[in-house]
C-alpha positions, 0 to 999 in steps of 0.5 A, a space after each residue: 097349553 096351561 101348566 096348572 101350577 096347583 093341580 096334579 096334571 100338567 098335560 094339555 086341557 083338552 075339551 072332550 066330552 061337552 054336550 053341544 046344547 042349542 041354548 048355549 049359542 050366542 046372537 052373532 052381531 059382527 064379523 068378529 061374534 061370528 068368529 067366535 061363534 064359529 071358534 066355539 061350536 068348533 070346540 064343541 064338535 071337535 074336542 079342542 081347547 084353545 088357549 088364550 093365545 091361540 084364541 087371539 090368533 082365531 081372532 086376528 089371524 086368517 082361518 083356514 078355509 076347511 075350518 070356516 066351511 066346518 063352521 058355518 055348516 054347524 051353525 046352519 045344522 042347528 035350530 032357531 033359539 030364543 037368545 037370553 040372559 040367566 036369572 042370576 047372571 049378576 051380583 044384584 040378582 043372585 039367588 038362595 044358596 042353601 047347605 047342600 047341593 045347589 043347581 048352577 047353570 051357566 049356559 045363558 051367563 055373561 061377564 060380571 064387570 067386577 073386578 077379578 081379586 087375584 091377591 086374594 088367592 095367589 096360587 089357586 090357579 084362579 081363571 077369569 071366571 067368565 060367563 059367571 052366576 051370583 048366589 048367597 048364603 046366610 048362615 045360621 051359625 058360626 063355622 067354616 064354609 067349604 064349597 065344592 064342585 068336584 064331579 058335579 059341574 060339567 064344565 072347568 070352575 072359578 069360585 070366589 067368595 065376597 063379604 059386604 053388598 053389591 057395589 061394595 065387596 070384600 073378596 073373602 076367598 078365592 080359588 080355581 083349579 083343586 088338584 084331585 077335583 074333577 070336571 063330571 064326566 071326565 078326569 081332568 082336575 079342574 073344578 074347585 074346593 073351597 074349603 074352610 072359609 070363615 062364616 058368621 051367624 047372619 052374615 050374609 054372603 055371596 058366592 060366584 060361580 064361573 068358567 076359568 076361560 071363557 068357553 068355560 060353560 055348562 051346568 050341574 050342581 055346586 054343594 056348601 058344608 059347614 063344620 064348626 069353628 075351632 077355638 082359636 090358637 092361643 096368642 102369643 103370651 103377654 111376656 112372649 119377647 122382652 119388652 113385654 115381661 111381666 114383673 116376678 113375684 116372690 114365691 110361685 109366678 105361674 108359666 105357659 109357654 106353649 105359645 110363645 115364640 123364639 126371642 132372638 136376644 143372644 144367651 151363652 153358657 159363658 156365665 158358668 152353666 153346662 147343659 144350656 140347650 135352645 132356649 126353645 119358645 122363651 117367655 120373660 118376667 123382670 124383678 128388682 132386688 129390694 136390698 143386698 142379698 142373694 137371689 134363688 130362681 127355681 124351676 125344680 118339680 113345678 114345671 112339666 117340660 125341659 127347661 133353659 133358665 137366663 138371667 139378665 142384669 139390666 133392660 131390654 136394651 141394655 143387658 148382661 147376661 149373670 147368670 144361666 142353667 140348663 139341666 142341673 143334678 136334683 132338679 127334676 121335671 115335675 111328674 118326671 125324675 128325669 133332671 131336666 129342670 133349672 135353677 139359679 141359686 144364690 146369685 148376689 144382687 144389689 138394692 135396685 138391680 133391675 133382672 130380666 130372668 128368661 125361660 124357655 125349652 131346652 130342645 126343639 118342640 120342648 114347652 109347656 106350664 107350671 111355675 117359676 119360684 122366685 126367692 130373695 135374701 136379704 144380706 147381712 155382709 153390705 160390701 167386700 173389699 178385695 186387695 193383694 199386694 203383688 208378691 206377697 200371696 194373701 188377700 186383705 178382705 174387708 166386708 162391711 156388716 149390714 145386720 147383728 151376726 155372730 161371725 163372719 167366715 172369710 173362706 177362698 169360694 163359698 165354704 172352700 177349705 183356706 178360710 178364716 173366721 172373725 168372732 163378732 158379735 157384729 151389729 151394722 156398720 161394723 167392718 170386720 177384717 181379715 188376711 186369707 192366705 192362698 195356695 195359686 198365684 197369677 190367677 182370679 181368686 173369689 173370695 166369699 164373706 158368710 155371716 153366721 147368726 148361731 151355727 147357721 150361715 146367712 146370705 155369702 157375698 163374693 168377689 174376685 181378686 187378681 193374686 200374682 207374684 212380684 211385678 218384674 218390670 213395670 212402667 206407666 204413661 199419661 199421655 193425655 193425647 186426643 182420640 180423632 173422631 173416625 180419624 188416624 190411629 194415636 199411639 203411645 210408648 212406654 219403654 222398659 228397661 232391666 236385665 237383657 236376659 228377661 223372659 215375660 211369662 205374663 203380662 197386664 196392660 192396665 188402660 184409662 181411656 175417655 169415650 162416650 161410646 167404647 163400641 168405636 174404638 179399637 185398641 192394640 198393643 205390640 211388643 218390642 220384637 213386634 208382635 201384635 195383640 188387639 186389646 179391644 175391637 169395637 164390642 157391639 153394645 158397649 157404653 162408656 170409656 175403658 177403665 180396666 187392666 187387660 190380663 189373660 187370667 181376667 173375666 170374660 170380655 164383655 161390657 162395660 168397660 169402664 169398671 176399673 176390674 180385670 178383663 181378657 183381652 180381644 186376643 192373646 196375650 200369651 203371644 208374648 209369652 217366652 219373650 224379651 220384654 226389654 224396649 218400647 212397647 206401642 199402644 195404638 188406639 183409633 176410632 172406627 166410627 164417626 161422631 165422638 172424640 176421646 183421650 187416652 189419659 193413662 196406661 200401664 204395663 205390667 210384666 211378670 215373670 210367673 206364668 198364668 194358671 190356665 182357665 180355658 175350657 180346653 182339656 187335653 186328655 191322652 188316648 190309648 197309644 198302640 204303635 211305637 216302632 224303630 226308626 233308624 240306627 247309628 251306631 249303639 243307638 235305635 231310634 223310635 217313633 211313637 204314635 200319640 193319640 190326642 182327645 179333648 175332654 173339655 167343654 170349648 174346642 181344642 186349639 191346633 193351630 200350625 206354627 208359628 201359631 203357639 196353640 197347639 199340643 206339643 209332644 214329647 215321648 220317652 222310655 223307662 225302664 223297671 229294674 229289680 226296684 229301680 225304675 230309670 229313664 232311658 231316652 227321651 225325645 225332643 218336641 213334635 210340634 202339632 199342625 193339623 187336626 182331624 175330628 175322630 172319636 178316639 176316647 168315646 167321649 161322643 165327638 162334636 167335630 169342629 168344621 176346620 182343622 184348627 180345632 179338636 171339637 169338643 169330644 173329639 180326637 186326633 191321632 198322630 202317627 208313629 213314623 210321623 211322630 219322628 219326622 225331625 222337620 217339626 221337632 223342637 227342643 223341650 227347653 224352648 217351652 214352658 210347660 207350665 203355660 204352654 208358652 213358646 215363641 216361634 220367631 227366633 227359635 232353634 226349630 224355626 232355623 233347624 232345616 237338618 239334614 239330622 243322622 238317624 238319631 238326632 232329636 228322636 227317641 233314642 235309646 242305647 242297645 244295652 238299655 233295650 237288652 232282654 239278656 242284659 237285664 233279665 226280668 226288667 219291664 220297659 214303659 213309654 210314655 207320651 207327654 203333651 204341652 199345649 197352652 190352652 190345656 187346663 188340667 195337666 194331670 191328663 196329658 200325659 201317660 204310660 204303658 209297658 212294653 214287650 222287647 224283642 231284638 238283638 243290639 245292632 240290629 232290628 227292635 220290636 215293640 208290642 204295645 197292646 197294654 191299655 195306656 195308664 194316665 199320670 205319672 210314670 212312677 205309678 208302675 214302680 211297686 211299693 213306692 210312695 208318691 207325693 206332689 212336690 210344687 211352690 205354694 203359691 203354685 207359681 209354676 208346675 209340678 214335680 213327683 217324688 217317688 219314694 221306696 225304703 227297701 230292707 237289706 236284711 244285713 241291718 242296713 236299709 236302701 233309701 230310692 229317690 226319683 223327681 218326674 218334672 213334670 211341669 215346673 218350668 224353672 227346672 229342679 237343681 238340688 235335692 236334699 235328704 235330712 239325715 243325722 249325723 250318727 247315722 252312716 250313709 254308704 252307696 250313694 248314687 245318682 242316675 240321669 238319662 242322657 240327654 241331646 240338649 244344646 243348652 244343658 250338659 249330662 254332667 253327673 250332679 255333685 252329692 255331699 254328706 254333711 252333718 244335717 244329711 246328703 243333697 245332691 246338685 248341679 252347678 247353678 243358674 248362672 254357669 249356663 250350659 254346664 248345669 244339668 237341671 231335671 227339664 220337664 219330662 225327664 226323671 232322676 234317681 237318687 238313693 243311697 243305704 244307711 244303717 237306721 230304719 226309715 222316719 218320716 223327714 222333709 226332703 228338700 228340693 231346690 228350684 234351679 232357676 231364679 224364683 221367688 219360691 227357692 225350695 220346696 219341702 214335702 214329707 217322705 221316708 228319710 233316716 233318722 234326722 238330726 233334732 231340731 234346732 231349740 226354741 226359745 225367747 230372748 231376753 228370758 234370761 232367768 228362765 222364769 217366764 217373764 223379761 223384767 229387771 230380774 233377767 239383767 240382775 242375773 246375767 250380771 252375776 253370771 258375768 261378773 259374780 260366778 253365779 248359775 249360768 243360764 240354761 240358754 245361753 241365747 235367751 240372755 243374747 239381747 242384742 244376738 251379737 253371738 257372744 254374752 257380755 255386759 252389752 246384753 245387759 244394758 240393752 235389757 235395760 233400754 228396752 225396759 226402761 227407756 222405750 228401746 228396740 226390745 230383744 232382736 229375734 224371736 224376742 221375749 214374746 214369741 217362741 223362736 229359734 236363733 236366726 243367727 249362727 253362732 257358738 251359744 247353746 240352748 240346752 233347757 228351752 225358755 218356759 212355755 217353747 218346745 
């Protein structure tokens, strides 16, 4: 049987209902014709359709004796014929074929010696074409042939198609079986179509008709159709891949894409861009920047279909991708307002930059013409140079003018609100300077040089800069030791040493490593306790050595390498977060792949201890908490659970990995309650540590689930049960985080030890009895609250939230809470009404934040009550002490202070201190150094201050102190204060006179009043030269060394500047110096 892999039937061909015709007997000659002569009247009288194998058995093996006598009977039954050939039995005597229907008649055919061209038609389910006829066709018009033999052959076909001449032929086309094409006369589909057979005007060519096996015989007639030739597809367009871009013009370059194929280069949104979708159908265009400027490439209203834009500095093979868009605001699709088109604007090039800018759909399908704008301009800032010297928050800008302009405006990001602008006129070459002052440390700043010409900004150029705080522990080696080609690692070690009790919050590793080839090597450093952090791993397309400062907070790793900025690492560095830093630090570096050889020449550790300001894309935004339920009791104590709903608002995946692993949401759940108008802290949790996440949809941001449980996808949820939530086995204390960067180390740590067994209470949310209450405080309104760390979230303003909460029970026994209020984002203090709140954080923000919340409430008895409460929410270095200005008139009564009690081994619940002096109140614990005894306000806990005072509010500055070691001791913000005491006076020493100037004039006068009871000076310390605290003729001769003999002039403010006495003494100031408030 033949399985015909090409027809609709798969059953058995049998031969059912062909004609035995007398002229279709061949002449027997031997043994083995009269078998096959037999075989095939057999198959004509009895319907059967041998396959090959049963015809080699008819042949080689013994026949029944019933069948041989059926044979020969048939043989004798039928009349004498004349044997002969057909007239177009070969190649060379083929006949005319004509459009439409042609007679074949195959019965007197033999075997063409050509060879069968299978390759041509693989699959077609082509036969053997036995007992074939030749026929040709000259066309008179270009078009495609189809030939058929659908229901007009009797019997089974084999059709093939040559170009060229007998003797030489060229198979064109081939085909046997046509599913649906059937033998006339019966419904088995195996006669032919060939259809769309390419044939040109003169062209003869020749056809061949036979039978698929080779009793395949017969006659009927064969029909040729031509249909005109279709316009050939389009080619792939010239700049269809890389290697064939086409060089962009400035102005409108046209575009087609509507045949071009899908480049394989990679492309990402890293460079900055959102909405970047396939890349669908690319073509490409190369353009050299003719000079230093900025480079705009627009697709916006002159293309008709969705576009991704990419651009490449560099050749195609050698490129980094700068630049890229996908939909951007404003900028449509020609005919179409939708905002599907892209655009690059203002990218900085330099002279002789090559770019290779790539464009293609942003979905599946999406193609199509138009434009591509391209616009350069020229720059008049040449050069910026960036630098910041570690500690001291600002940045020392230089830019380097190439053209007359009226100013140049230096400015934190294009237009940002911190700038500085310098007053020209410039003209080329000039360098102009400046020093900007910045709000962040621990982080990459851009900074922007505009010129102006007249009120118009030109062309800005921008750089980055790394701004940090004081470099704690630093230390540096030069080695200078080989790197073996594919050969052992190399190490080398710097030692730190300092203060045991040292704690790492950010690290760089600054390295200088000669290498033909940075794509060998693999570079890892590990800290003194062991952990392990790969630096660099063996980037593909990477050229050159490493020249360059490791740093979280760097640029994308990417190549090059050797380019002496700062890069992120391989891995993490804030694995090392939170740890000692005290020891030997290991630099290992090795060469995987054979054929260079290298030096580790330099390498430097660099080590702070100001945690990073975060940079990923991971936002971690709080859900909508529906679940908070009692746990357990001991004693007054209820115990709770809360549930924590998680969402990733961000635009990268949400890490969530188990410990020891420190990326992962770190939960912390407290309650509050609103008295009359007061709202207090009542319990607070220790930290549920994050495992494992599911991918929901809990936010309805439209999930994007991540395949492992390692991370929220991108929109994605995860909910963490409320009895889960208190289950003490995966519970920290808050003390061992740093809510600033997430920074927590696992080994060593008091929740890696704690395996219990805990009572009912221990580490959960609890809360006394007489703080739940209804009866006790009639009126109140409870709040939860959950609050989240994790270190890849990169906007804190969004992990934490509260809700009011509905109260019923009884102390001692069961409490039940009601949470159907939707959750509020922010912080806790929003549901006190009427309070201010300001943003209290160290400028530079070295670390995170704390609210204040402020009220003034009228007592209506001539006194008013001033109310206080710090959140912490995320100031890691603790609050220790809060000061309220207030003076000295006016009477202070009631102070008070309220803090949650806390379950903490590392801090007490000790009520802070208050003092009233002369300059107003503040409020403290003891200090850094007394250890546990203090009792700091930790992130997550909020304190409350107030007291009444007998004068209505002002506005004062309010003091907060940091309590650990810092570089920013205090913070000052503006809140409603008393009366303050006034300030201090001002004025410039050595203006003893008081008339404006510091000349021999102000030392005759000190002389009379000392020596002759002359008028005494209206400020006493103006006449202080030497700020000794007293007036005597010490002063007057200092006068006379500062302006006669080149001394020191007046100590500080001195006589230029307006200034307050730095020094405390018993000299007044009553009339301040000309020109000083």
């Amino acid at each position: 049987m033949r399985l015909d892999s090409s027809s609709s039937t798969s059953t058995p061909r049998p031969r059912s209902s062909l004609a035995i015709v007398s002229p279709t007997i061949p002449p027997p000659s031997t043994t083995t014709d009269l078998i096959d002569l037999s075989r095939h009247f057999w198959c004509q009288i009895c319907g059967c359709h041998p396959t090959r194998r049963d015809v080699q058995s008819s042949m080689t093996g013994r026949r029944s004796t019933m069948r041989l006598i059926l044979l020969l009977t048939a043989m004798m039954t039928l009349p004498a014929v004349l044997w002969a050939q057909a007239q177009n039995d070969e190649c060379g005597t083929a006949t005319i074929a004509v459009l439409g229907s042609n007679a074949i008649d195959t019965t007197e055919a033999t075997n063409s010696p050509e060879e069968i061209p299978t390759s041509t038609c693989p699959g077609t389910a082509l036969g053997g074409i036995y007992s074939d006829v030749w026929f040709y066709f000259t066309p008179t018009e270009d078009g495609l042939m189809t030939i058929t033999t659908c229901d007009t052959v009797d019997f089974d076909t084999d059709v093939i198609v040559y170009g060229g001449v007998c003797g030489s032929l060229v198979a064109i086309a081939c085909h046997g079986d046509t599913a649906g094409c059937s033998v006339q006369g019966t419904t088995n589909s195996w006669n032919t179509i060939l259809e769309n057979v390419p044939v040109f005007v003169g062209e003869t060519i020749l056809i061949r008709i036979g039978g698929w096996a080779d009793f395949d015989i017969g006659g009927g007639t064969f029909d040729i159709s031509m249909v005109n030739t279709p316009p050939p597809p389009p080619g792939a367009p010239e700049n269809d891949e890389c290697s064939g871009a086409i060089e962009a013009v400035l102005g409108d370059n046209p575009i087609d894409t509507t045949s071009a194929s899908d480049s394989t280069d990679p492309y990402s949104s890293s460079t900055g861009c959102s909405a970047l979708g396939v890349m669908n159908q690319d073509v490409w265009y190369r353009w050299t920047a003719p000079g230093e400027g900025s480079l705009t490439v627009s697709l916006c209203n002159i293309v008709n279909f969705d576009t991704d834009l990419v651009i490449y500095l560099g050749n195609c093979t050698s490129k980094i991708e700068v630049a890229c868009s996908g939909d951007e605001s404003g900028c449509p699709m020609q005919g179409n307002g939708a905002n599907y088109a892209s655009v690059v604007e203002g990218l900085q090039v330099s002279a002789g930059e090559e770019y290779l800018i790539r464009i293609g759909g942003w979905g599946d399908g999406q193609n199509g013409t138009g434009n591509v704008n391209v616009q350069f301009v020229q720059a008049l800032i040449e050069s910026l140079t960036l630098s910041s010297v570690p500690g001291s928050a600002e940045i020392d800008c230089e830019a380097v003018v190439s053209g007359p302009c009226d100013s140049v405006v230096f400015a934190i990001g294009v237009g940002g609100p911190s700038q500085v602008a310098v007053n020209g006129p410039f003209v080329a070459g000039d360098l102009v300077t400046a020093a900007l002052s910045v709000s962040s440390i621990q982080t990459m700043i851009e900074v922007c040089a505009t010129p102006q010409i007249g009120s118009a900004p030109g062309t800005s150029f921008c750089d980055e800069v790394a701004v940090t705080g004081p470099i704690t522990l630093e230390n540096c080696s030069a080695p200078l030791i080989d790197i073996p080609d594919g050969g052992e690692p190399i190490e080398s070690f710097i030692d730190i040493s300092g203060d045991p009790s040292a704690v790492l919050w950010d690290v760089q590793v600054e390295a200088h490593i000669n290498h033909p080839d940075a794509s060998q090597l693999l570079v890892e450093i590990a800290s003194p306790d062991g952990i392990t952090v790969t630096l660099h791993n063996q980037p593909i397309g990477a050229t050159g050595g490493i020249d360059l400062t490791w740093w979280q907070s760097g640029s994308p790793n990417q190549p090059p390498y050797d380019g002496n900025g700062w890069m992120q690492p391989f891995e993490y560095l804030s694995a090392f977060t939170g740890s000692n830093p005290i020891g030997s630090w290991t630099l290992t570096v090795s060469d995987e792949m054979t054929g260079e050889t290298g030096m580790l020449e330099e390498w430097c550790l660099r080590i702070y201890d100001t945690a990073p300001v975060p940079t990923s894309g991971q936002d971690l935004i709080i859900g909508d908490s529906n679940n908070l339920v009692m746990v357990g009791r001991e004693g007054s104590q209820a115990s709770f659970g809360s549930e924590s709903v998680m969402c990733n608002g961000g635009t990268e995946p949400l890490d969530w990995f188990a410990n020891p692993d420190p990326r992962h949401p770190m939960m912390a759940f407290n309650m509050f309650r609103l008295d009359s108008d007061r709202l207090i802290q009542i319990g607070g949790s220790w930290v549920k540590h994050g495992w494992s996440s599911a991918q929901a949809d809990a936010c309805g941001f439209g999930c994007d689930p991540s395949p492992t449980s390692t991370y929220t996808g991108v929109g994605c949820s995860d909910t963490y049960g409320a009895g889960g939530n208190a289950n003490q086995n995966t519970m920290g204390p808050r003390s061992e985080i740093d809510p600033w960067s997430g920074g927590f180390v696992y080994e060593g740590s008091y929740l890696q030890s704690d395996s219990g067994p805990w009572d009912q209470v221990e580490e959960r949310l609890s809360v006394e009895d007489d703080d739940l209450d209804p009866a006790l405080h009639p009126g109140s309104i409870w709040i939860s609250e959950v609050s989240v760390v994790h270190p890849g979230d990169i906007d804190h303003t969004t992990n934490h939230a509260w809700e009011p909460i509905g109260v019923t029970g009884s102390p001692g026994g069961n409490w039940s809470m009601n949470m159907s209020a939707p959750s509020q984002l922010g912080t806790v203090q929003a549901a006190w009404p009427g309070a201010l709140i300001e943003v209290v954080k160290p400028l530079p923000v070295i670390d995170g934040r704390c609210y204040l919340a402020h009220k003034v409430t009228d007592n209506g008895d001539g006194t008013w009550h001033y109310e206080y409460s710090i959140y912490n929410h995320d100031m890691g270095r603790n609050a220790g002490s809060f000061s309220i200005p207030v003076a000295s008139d006016v009477e202070v009564s009631n102070i008070d202070f309220f803090a949650p009690t806390i379950h903490s081994f590392s801090f007490s619940n000790d009520n802070w201190s208050a003092v009233r002096d002369a300059d107003g109140i503040t409020w403290s614990t003891t200090d850094h150094a007394s250890g546990a005894s203090a009792n700091p306000i930790r992130w997550g806990f909020l304190y409350n201050f107030g007291f009444d005072a007998d004068a209505a509010p002002e506005t004062g500055t309010a003091i907060l102190g940091v309590h650990s070691p810092s570089a920013v001791p205090y913070i000052e913000v503006e809140v409603a204060t008393p009366p303050t005491a006034p300030p201090p006076p001002t004025f410039r020493r050595g203006l003893c006179n008081g008339d404006g100037s510091f000349d021999i004039g102000d030392v005759i006068f000190l002389l009379g009043y000392l020596f002759s009871n002359a008028e005494a000076p209206g400020c006493h310390d103006s006449c202080d030269t030497n700020d000794d605290g007293d007036l005597n003729i010490a002063d007057g001769i200092s006068m006379l060394g500062s302006l006669f003999n080149g001394d020191a002039p007046p100590a500080p403010p001195g006589p230029t500047d307006c200034g307050v006495d730095p020094t405390a003494d018993a000299l007044d100031c009553s009339n301040p110096s000309p020109g000083c408030p």
